[in-house]
N, CA and C atoms as an extended XYZ file, in Angstrom:
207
Properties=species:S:1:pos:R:3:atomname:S:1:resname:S:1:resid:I:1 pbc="F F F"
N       151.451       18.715       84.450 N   UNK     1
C       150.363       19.468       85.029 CA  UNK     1
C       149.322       19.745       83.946 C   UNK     1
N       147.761       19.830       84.270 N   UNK     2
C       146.823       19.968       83.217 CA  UNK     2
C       146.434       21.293       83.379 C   UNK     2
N       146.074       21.713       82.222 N   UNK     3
C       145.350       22.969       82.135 CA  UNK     3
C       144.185       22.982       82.305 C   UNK     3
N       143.935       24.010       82.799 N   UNK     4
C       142.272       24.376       83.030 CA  UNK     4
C       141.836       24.612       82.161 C   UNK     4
N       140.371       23.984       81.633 N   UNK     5
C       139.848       24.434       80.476 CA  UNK     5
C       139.215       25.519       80.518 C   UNK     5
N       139.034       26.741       79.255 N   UNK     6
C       138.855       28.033       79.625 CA  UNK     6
C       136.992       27.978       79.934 C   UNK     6
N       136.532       28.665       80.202 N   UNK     7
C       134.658       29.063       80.165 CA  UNK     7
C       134.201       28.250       81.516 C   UNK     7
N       132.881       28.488       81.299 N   UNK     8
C       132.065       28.916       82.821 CA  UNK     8
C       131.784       27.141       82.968 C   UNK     8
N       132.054       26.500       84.140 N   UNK     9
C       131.508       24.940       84.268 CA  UNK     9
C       130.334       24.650       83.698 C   UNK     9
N       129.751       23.422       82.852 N   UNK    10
C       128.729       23.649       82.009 CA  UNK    10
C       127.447       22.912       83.591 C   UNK    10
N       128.379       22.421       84.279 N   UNK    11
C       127.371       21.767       85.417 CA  UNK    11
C       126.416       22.904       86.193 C   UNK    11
N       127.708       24.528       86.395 N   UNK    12
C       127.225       25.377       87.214 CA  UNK    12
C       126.405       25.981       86.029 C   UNK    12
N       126.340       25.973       85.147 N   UNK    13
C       125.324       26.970       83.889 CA  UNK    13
C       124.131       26.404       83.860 C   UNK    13
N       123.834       25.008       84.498 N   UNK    14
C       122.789       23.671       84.014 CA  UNK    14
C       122.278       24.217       85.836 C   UNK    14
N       122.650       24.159       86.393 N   UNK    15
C       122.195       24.210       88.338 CA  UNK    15
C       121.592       25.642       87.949 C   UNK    15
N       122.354       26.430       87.556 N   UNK    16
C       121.528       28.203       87.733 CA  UNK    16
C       120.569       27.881       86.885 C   UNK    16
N       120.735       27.398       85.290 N   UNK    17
C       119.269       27.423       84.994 CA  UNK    17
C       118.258       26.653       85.316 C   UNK    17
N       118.411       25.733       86.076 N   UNK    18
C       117.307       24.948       86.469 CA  UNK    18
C       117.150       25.834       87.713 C   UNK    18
N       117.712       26.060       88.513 N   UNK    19
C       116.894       26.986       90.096 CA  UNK    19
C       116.202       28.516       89.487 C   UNK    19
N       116.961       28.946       88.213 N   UNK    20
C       115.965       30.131       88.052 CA  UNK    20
C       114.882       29.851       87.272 C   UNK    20
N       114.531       28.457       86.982 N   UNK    21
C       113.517       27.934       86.298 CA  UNK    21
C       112.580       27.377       87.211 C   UNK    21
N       113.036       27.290       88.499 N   UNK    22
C       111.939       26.652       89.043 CA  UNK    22
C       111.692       27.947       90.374 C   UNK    22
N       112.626       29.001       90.614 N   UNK    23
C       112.480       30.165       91.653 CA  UNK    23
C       111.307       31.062       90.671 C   UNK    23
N       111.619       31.326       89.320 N   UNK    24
C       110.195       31.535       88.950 CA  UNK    24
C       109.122       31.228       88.728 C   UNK    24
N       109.183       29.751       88.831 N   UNK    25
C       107.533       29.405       88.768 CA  UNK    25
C       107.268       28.981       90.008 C   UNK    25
N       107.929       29.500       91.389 N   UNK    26
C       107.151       29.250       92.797 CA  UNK    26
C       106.611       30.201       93.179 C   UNK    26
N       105.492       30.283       93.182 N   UNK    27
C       104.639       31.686       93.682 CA  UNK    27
C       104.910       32.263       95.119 C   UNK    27
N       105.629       31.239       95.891 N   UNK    28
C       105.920       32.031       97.409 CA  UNK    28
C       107.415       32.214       97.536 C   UNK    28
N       108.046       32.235       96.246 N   UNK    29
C       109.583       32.679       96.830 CA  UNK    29
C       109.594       34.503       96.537 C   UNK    29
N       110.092       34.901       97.485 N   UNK    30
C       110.172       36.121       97.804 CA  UNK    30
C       110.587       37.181       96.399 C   UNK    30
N       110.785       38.064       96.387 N   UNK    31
C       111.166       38.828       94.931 CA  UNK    31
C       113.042       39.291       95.329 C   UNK    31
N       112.803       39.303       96.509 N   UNK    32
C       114.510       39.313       96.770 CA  UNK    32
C       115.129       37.618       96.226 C   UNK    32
N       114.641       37.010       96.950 N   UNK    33
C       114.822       34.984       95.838 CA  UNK    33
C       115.094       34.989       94.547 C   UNK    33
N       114.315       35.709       94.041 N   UNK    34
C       113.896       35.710       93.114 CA  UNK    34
C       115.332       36.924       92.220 C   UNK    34
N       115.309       37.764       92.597 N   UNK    35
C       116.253       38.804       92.348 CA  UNK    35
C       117.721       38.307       92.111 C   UNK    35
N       117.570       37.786       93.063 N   UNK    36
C       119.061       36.968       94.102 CA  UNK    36
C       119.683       35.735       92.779 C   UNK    36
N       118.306       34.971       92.751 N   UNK    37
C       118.623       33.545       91.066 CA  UNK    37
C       118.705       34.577       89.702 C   UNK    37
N       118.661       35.305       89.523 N   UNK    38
C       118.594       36.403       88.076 CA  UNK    38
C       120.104       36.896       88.464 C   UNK    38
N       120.672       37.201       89.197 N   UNK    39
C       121.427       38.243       89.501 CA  UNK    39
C       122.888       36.687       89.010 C   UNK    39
N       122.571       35.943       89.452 N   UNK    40
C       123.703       34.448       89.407 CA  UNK    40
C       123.154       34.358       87.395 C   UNK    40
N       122.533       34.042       87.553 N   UNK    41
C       122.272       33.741       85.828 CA  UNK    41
C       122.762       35.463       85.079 C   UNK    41
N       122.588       36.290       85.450 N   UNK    42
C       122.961       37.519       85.145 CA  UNK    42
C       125.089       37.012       85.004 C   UNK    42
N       125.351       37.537       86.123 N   UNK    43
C       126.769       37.236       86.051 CA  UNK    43
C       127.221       36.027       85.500 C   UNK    43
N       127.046       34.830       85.235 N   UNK    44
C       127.297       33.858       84.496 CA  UNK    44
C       127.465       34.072       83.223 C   UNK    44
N       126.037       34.733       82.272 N   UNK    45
C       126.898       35.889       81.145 CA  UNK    45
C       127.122       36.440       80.511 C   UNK    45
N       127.641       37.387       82.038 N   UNK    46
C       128.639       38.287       81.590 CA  UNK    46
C       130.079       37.474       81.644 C   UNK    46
N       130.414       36.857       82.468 N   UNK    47
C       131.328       35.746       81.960 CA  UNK    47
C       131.961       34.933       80.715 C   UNK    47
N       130.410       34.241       79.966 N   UNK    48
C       130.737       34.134       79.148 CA  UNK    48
C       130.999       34.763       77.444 C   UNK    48
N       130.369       36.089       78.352 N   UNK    49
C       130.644       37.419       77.465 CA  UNK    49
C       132.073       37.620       77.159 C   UNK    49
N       132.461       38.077       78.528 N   UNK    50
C       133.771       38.035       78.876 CA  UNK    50
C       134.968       37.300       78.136 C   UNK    50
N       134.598       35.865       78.469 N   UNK    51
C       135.608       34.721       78.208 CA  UNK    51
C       135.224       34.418       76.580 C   UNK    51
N       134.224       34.980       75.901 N   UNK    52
C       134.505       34.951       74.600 CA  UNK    52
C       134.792       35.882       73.369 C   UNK    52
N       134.968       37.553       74.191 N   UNK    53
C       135.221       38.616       73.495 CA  UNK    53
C       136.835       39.063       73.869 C   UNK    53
N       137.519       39.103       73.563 N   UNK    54
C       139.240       39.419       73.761 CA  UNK    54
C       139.001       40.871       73.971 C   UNK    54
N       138.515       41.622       72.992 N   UNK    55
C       138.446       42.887       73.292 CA  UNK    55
C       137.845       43.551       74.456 C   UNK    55
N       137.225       42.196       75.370 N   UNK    56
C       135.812       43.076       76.183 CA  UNK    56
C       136.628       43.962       77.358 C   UNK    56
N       136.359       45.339       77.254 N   UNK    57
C       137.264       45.719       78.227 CA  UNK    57
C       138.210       46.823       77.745 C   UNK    57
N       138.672       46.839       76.464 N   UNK    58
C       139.562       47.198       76.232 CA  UNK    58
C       139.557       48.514       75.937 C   UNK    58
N       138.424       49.075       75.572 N   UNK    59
C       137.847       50.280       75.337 CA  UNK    59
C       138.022       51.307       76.835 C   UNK    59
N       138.250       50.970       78.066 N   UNK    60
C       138.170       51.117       78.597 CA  UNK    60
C       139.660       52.638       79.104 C   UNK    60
N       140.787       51.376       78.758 N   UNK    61
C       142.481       52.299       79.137 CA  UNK    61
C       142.637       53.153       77.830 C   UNK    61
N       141.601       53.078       77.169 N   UNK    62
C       141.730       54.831       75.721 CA  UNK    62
C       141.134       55.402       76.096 C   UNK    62
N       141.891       56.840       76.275 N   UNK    63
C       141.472       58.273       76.393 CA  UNK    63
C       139.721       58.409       75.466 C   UNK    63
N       139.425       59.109       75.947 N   UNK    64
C       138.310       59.385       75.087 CA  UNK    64
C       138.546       61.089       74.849 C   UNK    64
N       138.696       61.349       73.386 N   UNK    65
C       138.689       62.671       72.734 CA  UNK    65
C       138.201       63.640       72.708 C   UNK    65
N       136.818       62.968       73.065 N   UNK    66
C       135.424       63.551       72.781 CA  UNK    66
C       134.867       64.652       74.102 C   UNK    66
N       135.531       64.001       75.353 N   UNK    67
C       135.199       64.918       76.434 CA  UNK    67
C       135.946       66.141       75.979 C   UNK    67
N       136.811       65.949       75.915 N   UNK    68
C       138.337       67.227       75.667 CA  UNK    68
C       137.254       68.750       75.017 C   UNK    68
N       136.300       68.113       73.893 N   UNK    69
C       135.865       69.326       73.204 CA  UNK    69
C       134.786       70.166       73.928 C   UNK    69
């Protein structure tokens, strides 16, 4: 059985940036369109945020001290 290779498909990273390259330079696509292609290039990354920080996250299940005072 093969493993999946880890990170974001480089085909789907190449499709979002070309549609948010061309949803912004069409003067009649809507600002929700428009919102909508940012929001996909947005989460993409944070993905590869994600898939290249081990720690990302981790800060999260520690108490924080600081409220307590």
């Amino acid at each position: 059985m093969s493993k999946k290779s880890k990170g974001v498909n480089p085909d789907l990273e190449e499709a979002v940036s070309t549609l948010l390259k061309e949803v912004m330079a069409d003067e009649t696509a809507s600002l929700t369109d428009k919102c909508k292609v940012i929001d996909r290039a947005v989460n993409i990354e944070k993905l590869k945020q994600k898939l290249s920080d081990e720690e990302w996250g981790a800060g999260f299940a520690i108490p924080n001290d600081e409220d307590d005072e």
